[in-house]
N, C-alpha and C positions, 0 to 999 in steps of 0.2 A: 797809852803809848805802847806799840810795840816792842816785844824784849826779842833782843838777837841774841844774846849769850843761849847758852846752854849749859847747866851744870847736872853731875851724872848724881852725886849724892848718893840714896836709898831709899827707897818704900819697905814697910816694912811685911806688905805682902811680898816682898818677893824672897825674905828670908829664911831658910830651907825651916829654920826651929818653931816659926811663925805659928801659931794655935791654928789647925784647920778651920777649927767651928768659927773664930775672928773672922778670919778670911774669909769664909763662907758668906758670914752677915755683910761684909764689906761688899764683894761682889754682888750677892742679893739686891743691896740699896744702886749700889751702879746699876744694875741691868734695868731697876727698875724703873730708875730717873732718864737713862738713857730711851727708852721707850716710849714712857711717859709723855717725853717731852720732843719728840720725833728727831733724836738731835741729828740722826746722819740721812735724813730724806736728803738735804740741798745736796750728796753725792748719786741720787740714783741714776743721771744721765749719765753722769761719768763712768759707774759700772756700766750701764747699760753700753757705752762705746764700747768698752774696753772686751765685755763677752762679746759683740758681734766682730770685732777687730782679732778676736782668738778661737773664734768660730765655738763658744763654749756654754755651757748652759748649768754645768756645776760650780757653785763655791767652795773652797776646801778654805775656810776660816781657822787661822792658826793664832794660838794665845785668847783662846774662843772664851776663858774664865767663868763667867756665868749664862754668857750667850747675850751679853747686853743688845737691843738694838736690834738683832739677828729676824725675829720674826716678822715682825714689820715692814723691814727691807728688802725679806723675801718675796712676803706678801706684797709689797706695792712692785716689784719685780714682776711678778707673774700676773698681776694686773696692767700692765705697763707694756705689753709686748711680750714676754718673756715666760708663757705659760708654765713652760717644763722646766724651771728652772729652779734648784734644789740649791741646799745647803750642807756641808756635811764639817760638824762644829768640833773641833779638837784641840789640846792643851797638853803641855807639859804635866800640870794636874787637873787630870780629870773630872767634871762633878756634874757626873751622872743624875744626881740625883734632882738637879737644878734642869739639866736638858731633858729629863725624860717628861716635865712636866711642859716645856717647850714643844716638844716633840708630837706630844698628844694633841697639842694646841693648832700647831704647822703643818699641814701636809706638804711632804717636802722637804722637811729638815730631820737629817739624820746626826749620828756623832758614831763617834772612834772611841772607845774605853779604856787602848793603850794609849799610857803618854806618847804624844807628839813631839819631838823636838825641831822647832821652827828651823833650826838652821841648816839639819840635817831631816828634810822629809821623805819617807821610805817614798820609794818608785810606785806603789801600787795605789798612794793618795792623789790623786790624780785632781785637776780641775781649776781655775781659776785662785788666785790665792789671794785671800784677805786676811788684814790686820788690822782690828777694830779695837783701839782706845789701848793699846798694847804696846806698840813702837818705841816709845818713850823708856822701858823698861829697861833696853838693849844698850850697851853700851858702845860706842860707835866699830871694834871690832865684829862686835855680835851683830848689831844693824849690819852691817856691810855683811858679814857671813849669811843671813836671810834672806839679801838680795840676791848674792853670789850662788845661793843653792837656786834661787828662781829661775835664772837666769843658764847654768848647771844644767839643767830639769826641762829648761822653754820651756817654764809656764810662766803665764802673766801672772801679775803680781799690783796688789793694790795695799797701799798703809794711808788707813785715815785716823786722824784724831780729833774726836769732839769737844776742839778750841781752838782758839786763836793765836795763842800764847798772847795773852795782855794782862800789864798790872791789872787790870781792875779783875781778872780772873778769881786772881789769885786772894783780892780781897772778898769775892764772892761766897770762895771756897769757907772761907773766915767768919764769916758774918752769916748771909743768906741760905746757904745751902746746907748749915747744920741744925737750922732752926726747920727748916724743910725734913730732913732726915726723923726727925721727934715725931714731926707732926706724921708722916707716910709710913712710920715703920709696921705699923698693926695691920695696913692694908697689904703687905707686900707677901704673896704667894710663891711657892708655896708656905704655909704658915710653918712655925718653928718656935717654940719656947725659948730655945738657946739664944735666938734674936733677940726676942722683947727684952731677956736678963741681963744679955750683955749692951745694950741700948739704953736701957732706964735705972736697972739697980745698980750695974757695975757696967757704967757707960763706955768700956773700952772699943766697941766698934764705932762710936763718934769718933772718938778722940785720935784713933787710929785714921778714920776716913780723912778727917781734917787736915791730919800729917801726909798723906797719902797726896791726898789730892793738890795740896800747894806743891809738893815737891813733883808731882806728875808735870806740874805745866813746865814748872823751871827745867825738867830733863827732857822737853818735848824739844824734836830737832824742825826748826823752820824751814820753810820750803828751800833757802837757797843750800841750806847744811843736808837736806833730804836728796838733792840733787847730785849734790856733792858725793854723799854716798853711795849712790847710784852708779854714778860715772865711774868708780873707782870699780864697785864689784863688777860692771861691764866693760871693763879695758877693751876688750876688741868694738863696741859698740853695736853691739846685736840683738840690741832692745831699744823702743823709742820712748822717753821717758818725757814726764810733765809733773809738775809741783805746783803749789798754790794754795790759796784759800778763797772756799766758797760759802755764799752765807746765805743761813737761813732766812725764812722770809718776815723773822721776826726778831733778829738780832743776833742770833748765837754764828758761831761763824765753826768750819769745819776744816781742818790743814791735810793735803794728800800728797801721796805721790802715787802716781799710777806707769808701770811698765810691760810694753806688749812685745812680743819677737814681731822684728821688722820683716821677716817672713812672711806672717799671717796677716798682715795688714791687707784691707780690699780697695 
C-alpha cells in the first residue's frame, strides 16, 4: 500500500559531524546498487522530452553524492538519440575521488570540485538540472527554494527518486537489501579498505545504510506533495510541470517531477 504521509525526520548522512569515510562507503554501496540494477532507465523518455522541450544537451546533476546511476543514464542517452549529451556531476560535498573514476569510465561526464549548493546555483552551471535519489533530503522550505532557483535561472529541472514510497520498501530496506550489501561489498570499485573495515569488523556503514534508507522513503515527497511544491516555487506559472510514478519493467517503480519553461516548449 501506498504511504501519503511524509515525515522530514534525519539521515544521518546528511549530518555536518558525520564521519566522511561512513559516508563515503554509504554512497559507494548506493551508487553501486543503483546501477547495478538499472534503477532510473524507466525515466530516460522523460529526460529525453524534457532536453528536446529545452532545446538542451547538458545535465547539471545536483546532490550528485557518488554519481549513483549517472553513467548509465548517460550512456543509454547518447545511445538513444542524444549523442552529445554530457553530464556535469556536482554536490554540496564533493567526492572527487568516486567521480574521477566515473569519469575515466563515461565519455561525457564531467564534475565541479567546488561545493554546489542546489538552492542557490552560480549563473555559470549551466544545463538541464537533475536530482537523483536526493530530493528527499530537503525539507519542504529547501525543496521549494531548489525549484524556485530553477525556475529564478529558466532552467529545466528534473527530481527523481528510485521508489515508490511503499510499505513494502521500507521492509526491503530491512530485510533484503542488507544481506545484499554483505554479499556486493568486495566487488564495489573503486576498492577501499576503509569499506571492507567498516562493513564486516565494525559494521557501521550497514547499520547506517539501514537507518538511512528506511527513513529516505518515509521523507520521500509524493507526486501530489512534489506538485504541490512546484506550484508554490512558480507563482506566476512559467513552467509546465508533471509528477508521477513510472515503472520499471521489472517491478521497482521510480517517483518524478519534471519542469520546462513554457517558453521553450515546440
Amino acid at each position: 500500500m501506498p504511504m501519503k504521509l511524509r515525515l522530514q525526520l534525519f539521515e544521518f548522512e546528511d549530518l555536518p559531524w558525520f564521519p566522511q569515510v561512513i559516508r563515503a562507503g554509504m554512497m559507494d554501496y548506493l551508487r553501486f546498487m543503483i546501477t547495478a540494477l538499472g534503477t532510473y532507465q524507466p525515466i530516460v523518455p522523460l529526460l529525453h522530452q524534457a532536453l528536446r522541450q529545452t532545446g538542451q544537451t547538458r545535465l547539471l546533476e545536483l546532490g550528485a553524492g557518488a554519481g549513483g546511476g549517472t553513467a548509465p543514464l548517460l550512456r543509454r542517452l547518447q545511445a538513444t538519440g542524444l549523442p552529445a549529451a554530457t553530464v556535469t556531476l556536482t554536490d554540496l560535498y564533493p567526492q572527487p575521488l568516486a567521480w574521477q573514476t566515473l569519469q575515466a569510465q563515461t565519455p561525457g561526464l564531467r564534475y565541479e570540485l567546488a561545493p554546489v549548493d542546489a538552492t542557490a546555483v552560480a549563473a555559470g552551471l549551466t544545463g538541464f538540472r537533475t536530482i537523483f535519489s536526493a530530493f528527499h533530503h530537503f525539507s519542504p522550505p529547501a525543496a521549494e527554494a531548489i525549484l524556485a532557483d530553477a525556475v529564478r535561472q529558466r532552467a529545466g529541472i528534473g527530481v527523481f527518486e528510485g521508489a515508490g514510497k511503499h510499505w513494502a520498501e521500507i521492509l526491503l530496506a530491512c530485510t533484503v537489501l542488507p544481506v545484499a550489501q554483505l554479499l556486493i561489498t568486495p566487488f564495489i570499485r573503486p576498492f577501499r579498505f576503509s569499506r571492507l573495515f567498516f562493513t564486516y569488523a565494525v559494521p557501521l556503514i550497514p547499520l547506517f545504510t539501514i537507518w538511512d534508507g528506511c527513513v529516505s522513503i518515509l521523507r520521500m515527497y509524493p507526486p501530489a506533495q512534489l506538485l504541490a511544491l512546484a506550484h508554490r516555487a512558480d507563482a506566476a506559472g512559467t513552467f509546465r510541470w508533471q509528477a508521477g510514478v513510472v515503472r520499471h519493467w521489472w517491478g521497482p517503480k521510480v517517483t518524478y517531477l519534471i519542469g520546462v519553461p513554457t517558453e521553450t516548449e515546440g
